[in-house]
C-alpha positions in Angstrom: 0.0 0.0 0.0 1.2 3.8 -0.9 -0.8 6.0 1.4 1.2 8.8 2.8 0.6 8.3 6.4 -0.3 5.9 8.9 -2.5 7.0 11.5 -1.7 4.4 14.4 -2.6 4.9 17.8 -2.3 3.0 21.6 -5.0 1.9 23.7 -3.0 -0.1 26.4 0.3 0.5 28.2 0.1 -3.1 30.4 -2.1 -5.6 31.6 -4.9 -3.5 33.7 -4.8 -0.3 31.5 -7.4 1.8 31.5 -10.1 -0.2 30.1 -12.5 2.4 28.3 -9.4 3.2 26.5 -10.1 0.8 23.3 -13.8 2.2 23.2 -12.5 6.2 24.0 -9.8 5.6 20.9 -12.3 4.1 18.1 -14.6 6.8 18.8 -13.0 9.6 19.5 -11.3 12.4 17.1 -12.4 13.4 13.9 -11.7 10.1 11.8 -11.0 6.8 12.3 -7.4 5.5 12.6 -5.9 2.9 10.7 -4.6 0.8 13.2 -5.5 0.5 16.8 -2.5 -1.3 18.9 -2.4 -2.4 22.6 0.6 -3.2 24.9 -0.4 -5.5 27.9 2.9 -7.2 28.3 6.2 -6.8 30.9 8.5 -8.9 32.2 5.7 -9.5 35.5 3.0 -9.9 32.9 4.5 -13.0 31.4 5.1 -14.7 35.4 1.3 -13.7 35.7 0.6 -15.6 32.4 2.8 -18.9 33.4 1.2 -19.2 36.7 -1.8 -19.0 34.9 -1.0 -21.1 32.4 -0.2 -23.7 35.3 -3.7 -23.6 36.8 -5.2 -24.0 33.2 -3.3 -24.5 30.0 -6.3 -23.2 27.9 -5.0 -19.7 29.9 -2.1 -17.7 29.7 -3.5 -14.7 27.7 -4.7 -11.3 28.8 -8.4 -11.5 29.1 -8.9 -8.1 29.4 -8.4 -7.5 25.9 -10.9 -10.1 25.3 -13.6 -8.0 27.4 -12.9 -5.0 25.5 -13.3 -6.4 22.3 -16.7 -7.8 23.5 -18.1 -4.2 23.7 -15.6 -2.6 20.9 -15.5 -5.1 17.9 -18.3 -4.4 16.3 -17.1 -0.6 16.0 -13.7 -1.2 15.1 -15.1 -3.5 12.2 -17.7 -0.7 11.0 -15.1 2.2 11.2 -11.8 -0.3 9.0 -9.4 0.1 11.9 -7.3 -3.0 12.5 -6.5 -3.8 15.4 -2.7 -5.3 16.7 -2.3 -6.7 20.2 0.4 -8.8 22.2 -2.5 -9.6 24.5 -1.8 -13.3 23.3 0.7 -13.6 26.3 1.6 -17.2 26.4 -1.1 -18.5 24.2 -1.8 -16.1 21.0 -3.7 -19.1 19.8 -6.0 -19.4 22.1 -6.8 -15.8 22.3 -7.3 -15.6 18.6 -9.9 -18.4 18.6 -11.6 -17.1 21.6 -11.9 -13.6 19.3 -13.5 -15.7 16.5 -15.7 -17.5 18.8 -16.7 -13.6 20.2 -17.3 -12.1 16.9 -19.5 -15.4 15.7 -21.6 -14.7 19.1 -21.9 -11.7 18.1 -22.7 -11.9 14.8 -19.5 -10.4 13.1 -17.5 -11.5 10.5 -13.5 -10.7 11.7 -10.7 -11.9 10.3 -8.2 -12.9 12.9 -4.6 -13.9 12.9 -1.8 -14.6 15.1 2.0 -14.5 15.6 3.5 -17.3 17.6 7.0 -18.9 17.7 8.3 -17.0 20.6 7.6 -19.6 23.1 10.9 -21.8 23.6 9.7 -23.1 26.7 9.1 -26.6 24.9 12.3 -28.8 24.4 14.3 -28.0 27.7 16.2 -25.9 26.0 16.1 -23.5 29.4 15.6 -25.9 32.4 13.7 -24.7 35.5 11.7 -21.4 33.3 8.1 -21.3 33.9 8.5 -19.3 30.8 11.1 -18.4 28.1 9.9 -16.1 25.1 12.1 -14.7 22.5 11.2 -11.2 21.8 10.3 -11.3 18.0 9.8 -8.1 15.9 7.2 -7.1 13.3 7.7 -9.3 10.1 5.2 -11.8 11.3 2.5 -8.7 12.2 3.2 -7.9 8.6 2.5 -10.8 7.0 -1.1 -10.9 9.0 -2.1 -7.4 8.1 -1.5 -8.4 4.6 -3.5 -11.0 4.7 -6.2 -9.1 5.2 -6.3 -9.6 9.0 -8.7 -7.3 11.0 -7.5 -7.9 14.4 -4.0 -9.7 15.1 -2.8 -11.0 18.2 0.5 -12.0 19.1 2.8 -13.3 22.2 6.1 -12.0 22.9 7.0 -9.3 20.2 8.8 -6.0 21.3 6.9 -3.4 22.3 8.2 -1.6 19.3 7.5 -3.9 17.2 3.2 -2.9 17.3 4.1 -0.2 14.8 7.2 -1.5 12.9 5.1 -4.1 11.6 2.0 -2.6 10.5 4.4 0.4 9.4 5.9 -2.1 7.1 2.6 -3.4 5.9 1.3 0.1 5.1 4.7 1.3 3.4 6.2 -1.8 1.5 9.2 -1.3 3.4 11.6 -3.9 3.2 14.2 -5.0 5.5 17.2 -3.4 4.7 15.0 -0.2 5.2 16.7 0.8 8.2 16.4 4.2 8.9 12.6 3.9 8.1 12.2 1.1 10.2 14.0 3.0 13.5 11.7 6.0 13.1 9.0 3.4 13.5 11.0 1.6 16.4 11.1 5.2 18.1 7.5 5.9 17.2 6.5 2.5 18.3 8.5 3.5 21.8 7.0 6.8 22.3 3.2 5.1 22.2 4.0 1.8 24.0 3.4 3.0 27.7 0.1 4.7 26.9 -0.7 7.8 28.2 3.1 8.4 29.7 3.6 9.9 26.0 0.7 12.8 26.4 1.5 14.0 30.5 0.7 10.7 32.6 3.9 10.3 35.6 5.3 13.5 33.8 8.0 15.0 36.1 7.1 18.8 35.3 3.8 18.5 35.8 3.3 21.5 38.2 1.3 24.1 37.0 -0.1 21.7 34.3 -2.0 19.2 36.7 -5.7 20.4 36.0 -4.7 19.1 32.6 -3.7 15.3 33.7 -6.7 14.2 35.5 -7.1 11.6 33.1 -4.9 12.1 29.6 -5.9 10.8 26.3 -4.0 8.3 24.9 -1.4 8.9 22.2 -1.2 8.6 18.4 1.8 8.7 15.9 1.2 10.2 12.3 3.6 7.9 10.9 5.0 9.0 7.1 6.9 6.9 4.6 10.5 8.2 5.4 9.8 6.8 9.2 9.2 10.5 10.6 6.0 11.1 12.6 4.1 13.5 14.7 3.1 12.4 18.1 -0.6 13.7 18.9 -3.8 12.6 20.3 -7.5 12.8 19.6 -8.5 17.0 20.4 -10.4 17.8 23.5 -9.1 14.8 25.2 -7.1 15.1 28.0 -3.3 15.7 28.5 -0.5 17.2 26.7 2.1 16.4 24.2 5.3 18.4 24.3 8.7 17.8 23.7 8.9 17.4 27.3 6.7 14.2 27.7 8.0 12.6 24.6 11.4 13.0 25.5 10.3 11.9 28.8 8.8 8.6 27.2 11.9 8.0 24.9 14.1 7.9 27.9 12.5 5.3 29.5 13.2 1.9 30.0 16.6 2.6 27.7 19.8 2.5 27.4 22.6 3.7 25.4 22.3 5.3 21.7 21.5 1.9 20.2 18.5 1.2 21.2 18.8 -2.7 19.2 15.8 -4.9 18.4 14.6 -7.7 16.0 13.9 -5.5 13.1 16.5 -2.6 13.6 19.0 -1.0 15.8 17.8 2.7 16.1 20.1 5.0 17.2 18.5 7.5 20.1 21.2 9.8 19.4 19.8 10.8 16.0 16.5 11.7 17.0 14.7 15.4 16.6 11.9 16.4 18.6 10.3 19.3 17.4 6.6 21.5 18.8 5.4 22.0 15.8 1.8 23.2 17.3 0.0 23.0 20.6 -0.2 18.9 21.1 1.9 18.1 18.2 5.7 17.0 18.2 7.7 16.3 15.6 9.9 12.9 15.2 12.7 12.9 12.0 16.0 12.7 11.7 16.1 8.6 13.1 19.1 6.7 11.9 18.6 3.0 12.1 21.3 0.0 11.6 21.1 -3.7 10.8 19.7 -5.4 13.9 21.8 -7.9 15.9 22.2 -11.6 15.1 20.6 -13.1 18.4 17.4 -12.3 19.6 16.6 -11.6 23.6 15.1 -14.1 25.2 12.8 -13.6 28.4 12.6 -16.1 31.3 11.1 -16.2 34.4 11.8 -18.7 37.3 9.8 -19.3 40.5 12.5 -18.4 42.9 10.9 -19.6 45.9 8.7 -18.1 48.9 8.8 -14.1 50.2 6.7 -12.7 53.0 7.0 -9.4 55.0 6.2 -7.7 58.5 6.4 -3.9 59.2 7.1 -2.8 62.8 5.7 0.6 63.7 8.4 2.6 65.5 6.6 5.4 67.4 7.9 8.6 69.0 11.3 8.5 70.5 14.4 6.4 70.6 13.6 4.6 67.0 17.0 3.4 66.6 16.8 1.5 70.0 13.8 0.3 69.0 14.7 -0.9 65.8 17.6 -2.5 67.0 15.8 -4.4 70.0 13.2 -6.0 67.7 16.1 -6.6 65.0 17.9 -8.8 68.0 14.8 -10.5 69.1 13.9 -11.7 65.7 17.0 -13.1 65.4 16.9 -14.9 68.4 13.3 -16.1 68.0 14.4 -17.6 64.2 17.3 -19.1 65.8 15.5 -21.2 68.5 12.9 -22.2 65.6 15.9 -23.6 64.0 14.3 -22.7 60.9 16.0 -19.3 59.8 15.0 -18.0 56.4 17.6 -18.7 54.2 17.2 -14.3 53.0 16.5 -11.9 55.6 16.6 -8.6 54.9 15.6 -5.1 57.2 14.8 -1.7 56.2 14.5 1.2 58.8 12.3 4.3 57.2 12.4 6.8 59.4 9.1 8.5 58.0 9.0 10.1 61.7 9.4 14.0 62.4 10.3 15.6 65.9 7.4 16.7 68.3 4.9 15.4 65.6 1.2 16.8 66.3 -0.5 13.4 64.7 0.6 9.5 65.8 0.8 8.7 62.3 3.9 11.3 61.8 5.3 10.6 64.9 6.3 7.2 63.6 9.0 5.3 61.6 8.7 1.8 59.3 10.7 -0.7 60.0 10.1 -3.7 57.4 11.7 -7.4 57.8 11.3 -9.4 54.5 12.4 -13.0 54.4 12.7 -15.2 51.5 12.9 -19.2 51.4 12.5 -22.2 49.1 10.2 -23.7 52.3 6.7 -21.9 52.6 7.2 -22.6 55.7 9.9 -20.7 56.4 8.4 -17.6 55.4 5.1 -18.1 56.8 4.3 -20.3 60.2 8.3 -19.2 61.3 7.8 -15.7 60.5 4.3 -15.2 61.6 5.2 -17.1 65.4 8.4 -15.2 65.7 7.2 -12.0 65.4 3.6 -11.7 66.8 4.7 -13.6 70.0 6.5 -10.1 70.6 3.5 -8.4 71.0 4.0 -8.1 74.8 7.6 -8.2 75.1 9.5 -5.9 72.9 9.7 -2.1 72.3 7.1 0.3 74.0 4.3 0.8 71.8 4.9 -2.5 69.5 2.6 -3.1 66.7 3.0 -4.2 63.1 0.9 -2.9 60.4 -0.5 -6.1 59.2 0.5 -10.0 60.6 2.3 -11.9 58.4 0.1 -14.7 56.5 1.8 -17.3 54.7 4.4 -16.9 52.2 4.0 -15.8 48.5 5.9 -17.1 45.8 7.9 -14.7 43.8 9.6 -14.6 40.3 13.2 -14.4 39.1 13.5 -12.8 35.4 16.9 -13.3 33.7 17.7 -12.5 30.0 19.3 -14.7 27.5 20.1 -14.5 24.1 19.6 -16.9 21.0 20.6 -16.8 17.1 17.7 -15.5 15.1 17.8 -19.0 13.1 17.2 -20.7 15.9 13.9 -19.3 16.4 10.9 -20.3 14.7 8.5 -17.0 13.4 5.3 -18.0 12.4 2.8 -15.9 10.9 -0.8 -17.9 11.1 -2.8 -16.4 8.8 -6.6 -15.9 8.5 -7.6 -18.4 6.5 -5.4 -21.0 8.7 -1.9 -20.9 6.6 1.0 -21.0 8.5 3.7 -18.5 6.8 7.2 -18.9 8.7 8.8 -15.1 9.0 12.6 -15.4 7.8 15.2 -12.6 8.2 18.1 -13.2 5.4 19.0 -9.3 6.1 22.5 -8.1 7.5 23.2 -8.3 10.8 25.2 -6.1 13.3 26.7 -6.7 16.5 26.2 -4.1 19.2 28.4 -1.6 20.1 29.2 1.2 22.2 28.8 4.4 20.3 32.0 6.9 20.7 31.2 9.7 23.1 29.9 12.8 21.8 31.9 16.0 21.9 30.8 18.1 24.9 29.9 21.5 24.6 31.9 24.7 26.9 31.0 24.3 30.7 29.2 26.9 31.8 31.0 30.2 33.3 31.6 30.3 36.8 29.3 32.5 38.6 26.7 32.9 41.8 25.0 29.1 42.7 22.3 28.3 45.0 21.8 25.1 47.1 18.6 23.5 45.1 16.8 20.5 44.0 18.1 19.3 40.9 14.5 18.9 39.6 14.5 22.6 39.3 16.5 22.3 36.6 15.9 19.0 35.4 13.0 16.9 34.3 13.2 12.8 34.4 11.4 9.3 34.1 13.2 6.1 35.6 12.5 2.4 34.8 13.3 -1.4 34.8 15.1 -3.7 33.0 15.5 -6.7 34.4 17.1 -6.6 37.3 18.9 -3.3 36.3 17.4 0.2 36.3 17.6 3.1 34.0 17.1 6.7 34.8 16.7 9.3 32.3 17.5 12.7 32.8 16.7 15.6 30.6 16.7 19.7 30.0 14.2 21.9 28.0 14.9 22.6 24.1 15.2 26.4 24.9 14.9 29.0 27.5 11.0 29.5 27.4 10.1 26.0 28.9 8.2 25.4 26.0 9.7 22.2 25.7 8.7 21.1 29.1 5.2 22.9 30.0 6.4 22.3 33.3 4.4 25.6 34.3 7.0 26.6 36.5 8.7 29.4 34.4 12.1 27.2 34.6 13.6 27.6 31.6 16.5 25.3 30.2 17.8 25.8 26.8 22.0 25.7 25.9 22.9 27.0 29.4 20.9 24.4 31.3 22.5 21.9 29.0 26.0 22.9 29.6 25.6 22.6 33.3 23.7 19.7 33.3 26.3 17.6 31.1 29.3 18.6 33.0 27.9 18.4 36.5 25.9 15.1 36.4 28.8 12.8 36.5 28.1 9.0 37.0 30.2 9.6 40.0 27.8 12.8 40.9 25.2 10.4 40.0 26.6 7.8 42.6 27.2 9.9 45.3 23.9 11.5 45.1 22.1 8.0 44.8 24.0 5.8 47.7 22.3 2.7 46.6 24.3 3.0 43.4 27.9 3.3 45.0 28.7 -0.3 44.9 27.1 -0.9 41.7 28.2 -0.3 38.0 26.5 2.9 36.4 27.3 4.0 33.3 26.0 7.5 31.6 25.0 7.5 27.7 25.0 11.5 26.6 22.2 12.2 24.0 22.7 15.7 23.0 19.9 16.0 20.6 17.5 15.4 23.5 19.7 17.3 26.1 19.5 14.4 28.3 21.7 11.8 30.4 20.6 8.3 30.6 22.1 6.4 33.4 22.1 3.0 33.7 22.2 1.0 36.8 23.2 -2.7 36.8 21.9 -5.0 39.9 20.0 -2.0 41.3 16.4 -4.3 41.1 18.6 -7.7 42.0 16.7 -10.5 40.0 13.8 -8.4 38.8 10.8 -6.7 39.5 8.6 -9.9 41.0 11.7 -10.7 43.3 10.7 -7.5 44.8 14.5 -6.6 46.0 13.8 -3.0 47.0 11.4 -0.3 48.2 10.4 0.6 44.7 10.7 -3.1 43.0 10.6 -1.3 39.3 12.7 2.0 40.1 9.6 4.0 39.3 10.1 7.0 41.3 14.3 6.7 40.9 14.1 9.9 38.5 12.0 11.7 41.4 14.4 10.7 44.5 17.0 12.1 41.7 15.1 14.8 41.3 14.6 16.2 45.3 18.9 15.6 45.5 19.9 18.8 46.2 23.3 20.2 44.1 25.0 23.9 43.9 22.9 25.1 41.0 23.9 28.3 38.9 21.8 31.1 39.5 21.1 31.7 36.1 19.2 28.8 35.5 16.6 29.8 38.9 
């Protein structure tokens, strides 16, 4: 097909999205689109899916989507928009015959395809996964669309790869078409995570927050060179600036090669541009022949976590802390039955001569992990409510411990291409196996990028850095990622942050010379004894900083505070630096 542009849009970020989003997308703005997409998986969603799949092995999809459809098909069909999702989790088939059995109910004739192959579970080829899924990219998606499908599911394919493969479809692009394929890869990034592309968990929201009550989700105007405009339906709420796109492209990344199945886009290349109120500009993406393995997901049951919080009231918290911390000890000891992981945390959400109970009290929170349930439950539920009338003055817990949960362990591992079978099942039932015969390119570190003058010396102020600075922070496994980033120019156009903050060359050449990954470190502690490394994108005026270990085996193995380093860029954020005066 030849069309000039593809009007694609997002109705799903992850599994529990907002679910009047499919409906509010089909009917709102003031034509259809030509391809409605829907992200509902993560790295959690697929150890939801296997334990699901365990109970029932008809399961293993997101059934959400199927609900939606039940009240949105109909529509969708009327108004010609096709509709892509990954929704098929574990088990694209099943979710593709459970569409056609929904649209024969009710009375519609849809033609449905799915994309499957990802699944390398089978075979022992990774002993001990509850699930291992290669992350495929858009060829198979393609294929469908061609076809003539009206609504295509799929399992594990890269986020990205919801656009890059319709994109294709629309375009005729082939694979060698690199740099078309990485605008789509970033376009396909910008809408992934729903409405974080048009002001939702937007750093510079002050002054703008009337606005974000409930945004609208995104759309990309996607053009034949790859370029696009970022957008949503009018009167709908939210914003879309260069702030919140460069926001969303930050997250959940890494370096300047940003690699996947279809492409290596290069981050570094990328222009963001307001070209009217709710409109940004995407051109200038430079894309690369993709890698020769593929990524591989797996999750693991790593065995049995439960948790206790002691409330710490009024004075002497540390004592206090340190008495129960000693009892515990003692009480796991004599049960001869110590968790094999036992880890404390002291918050000290307390303030001095506090007028409510509530301030006037610190968290103290125990979690123990085990292969034996019983470890973490019957041991730690005995040990620690027998204390109830023997330990610090004013002892209580926020909860009692029940019986141990089982949490996940997500690890990533890679595969050649060849050895993964890509299978397009097509409407009418043909099964079309997706082969890459393109180039590949190994990944690389891309040279550093000249730095531009310091700024002068001059008059600073001890501040927040998020004065200066807007930033979004993520997961990858069980590394983090925080993004950190300065407006386009000196209006703060480029953030609607609201605040009058400007940012501009001057913000840039502070930022850049003063974030250090050794700033970075010392203004993070839980980063000292970890690797980070910084990745400079000047074309977005931002920093990305990577973290490695910082989330230990992953989001469900719940390591830290804030298992998925969402608020990271915020803590960042409220670190206080020696900030020019010129820039407050």
């Amino acid at each position: 097909m030849t069309e000039d542009v593809l009007r694609i849009g997002n109705a799903s970020g992850f599994y529990g999205d907002r679910f009047d989003a499919l409906r509010e997308m089909l009917e709102d703005g003031p034509r259809p689109l030509d391809v409605l997409t829907g992200d509902y998986l993560a790295e959690l969603t697929m150890l939801i899916l296997g334990r699901d799949r365990l109970k029932d092995p008809a399961r293993g999809y997101a059934r959400t989507f199927l609900r939606q459809l039940e009240e949105t098909l109909g529509l969708a069909l009327d108004r010609g928009v096709r509709i892509v999702a990954n929704a098929g989790g574990l088990n694209p088939a099943g979710l593709a015959d459970a569409v056609r059995e929904l649209a024969d109910r009710l009375g519609l004739h849809a033609r449905v395809a799915h994309v499957e192959g990802d699944d390398l579970s089978p075979g022992g080829r990774f002993p001990g996964a509850l699930t291992a899924n290669a992350y495929l990219g858009g060829a198979g998606i393609t294929a469908c669309l061609a076809a003539g499908a009206d609504i295509v599911v799929t399992g594990r394919v890269t986020d990205a790869a919801l656009v890059t493969g319709p994109a294709a479809w629309r375009f005729g692009w082939e694979q060698d078409a690199y740099d078309r394929l990485a605008g789509a890869v970033v376009a396909g990034h910008i809408l992934e995570c729903g409405t974080q592309a048009t002001g939702g968990n937007y750093s510079r929201f002050a002054g703008r927050a009337r606005d974000l009550r409930r945004p609208g989700f995104p759309l990309a105007e996607l053009h034949a060179d790859g370029s696009c405009v970022i957008t949503k339906h009018p009167g709908t709420g939210g914003l879309v600036t260069v702030g919140t796109v460069t926001e969303q492209l930050l997250y959940e990344t890494g370096g300047a090669r940003y690699a996947g199945p279809d492409v290596t886009a290069r981050l570094d290349t990328v222009r963001l541009t307001q070209e009217a109120p709710d409109r940004v500009r995407v051109d200038g993406v430079r894309g690369e022949a993709p890698p020769p393995t593929l990524k591989v997901g797996l999750n693991r049951l790593g065995g049995f976590r439960n948790e206790v919080v002691f409330v710490l009231t009024g004075l002497d918290i540390e004592a206090k802390a340190a008495l129960v911390r000693e009892q515990m000890d003692e009480a796991f000891d004599r049960a001869k039955s110590r968790p094999a992981q036992v880890t404390w945390e002291l918050a000290r959400t307390d303030r001095a001569d506090a007028d409510t109970e509530e301030t006037a009290s610190a968290l103290l929170r125990l979690v123990v992990r085990d292969g034996d349930a019983d470890a973490v439950g019957r041991t730690l539920g005995s040990a620690a409510i027998e204390l109830a009338l023997g330990s610090y003055p004013g002892f209580h817990v926020t909860a009692p411990p029940g019986k141990g949960a089982p949490y996940g362990v997500f690890e990533a591992a890679y595969v050649d291409r060849g050895e993964v079978e890509h299978v397009a099942v097509l409407p009418d039932g043909e099964r079309k196996v997706i082969t890459y015969d393109g180039a590949t390119r190994a990944l690389a570190d891309v040279a550093a990028p000249p730095l531009p003058a310091p700024l002068p010396a001059g008059p600073t102020r001890r501040a927040p850095l998020g004065l200066v600075a807007g930033a979004r922070s993520g997961d990858k496994g069980g590394d983090a990622n925080v993004g950190v980033w300065v407006d386009g120019d000196g209006s703060g156009n480029g953030g609607g942050n609201g605040s009058g903050v400007g940012g501009g060359d001057e913000a840039w050449r502070w930022l850049v010379h003063e974030l250090t990954a050794d700033r970075f470190q010392n203004l993070i502690s839980e980063s000292r004894h970890l690797t980070v490394v910084r990745h400079v994108l000047p074309n977005l005026r931002a920093l990305n900083f990577t973290i490695t270990g910082l989330l230990g085996q992953g989001v469900a193995s719940q390591h830290r505070f804030d298992p998925q380093a969402k608020g990271l860029g915020e803590w960042l954020r409220s670190r206080h630096l020696d900030i020019p005066e010129v820039l407050l």
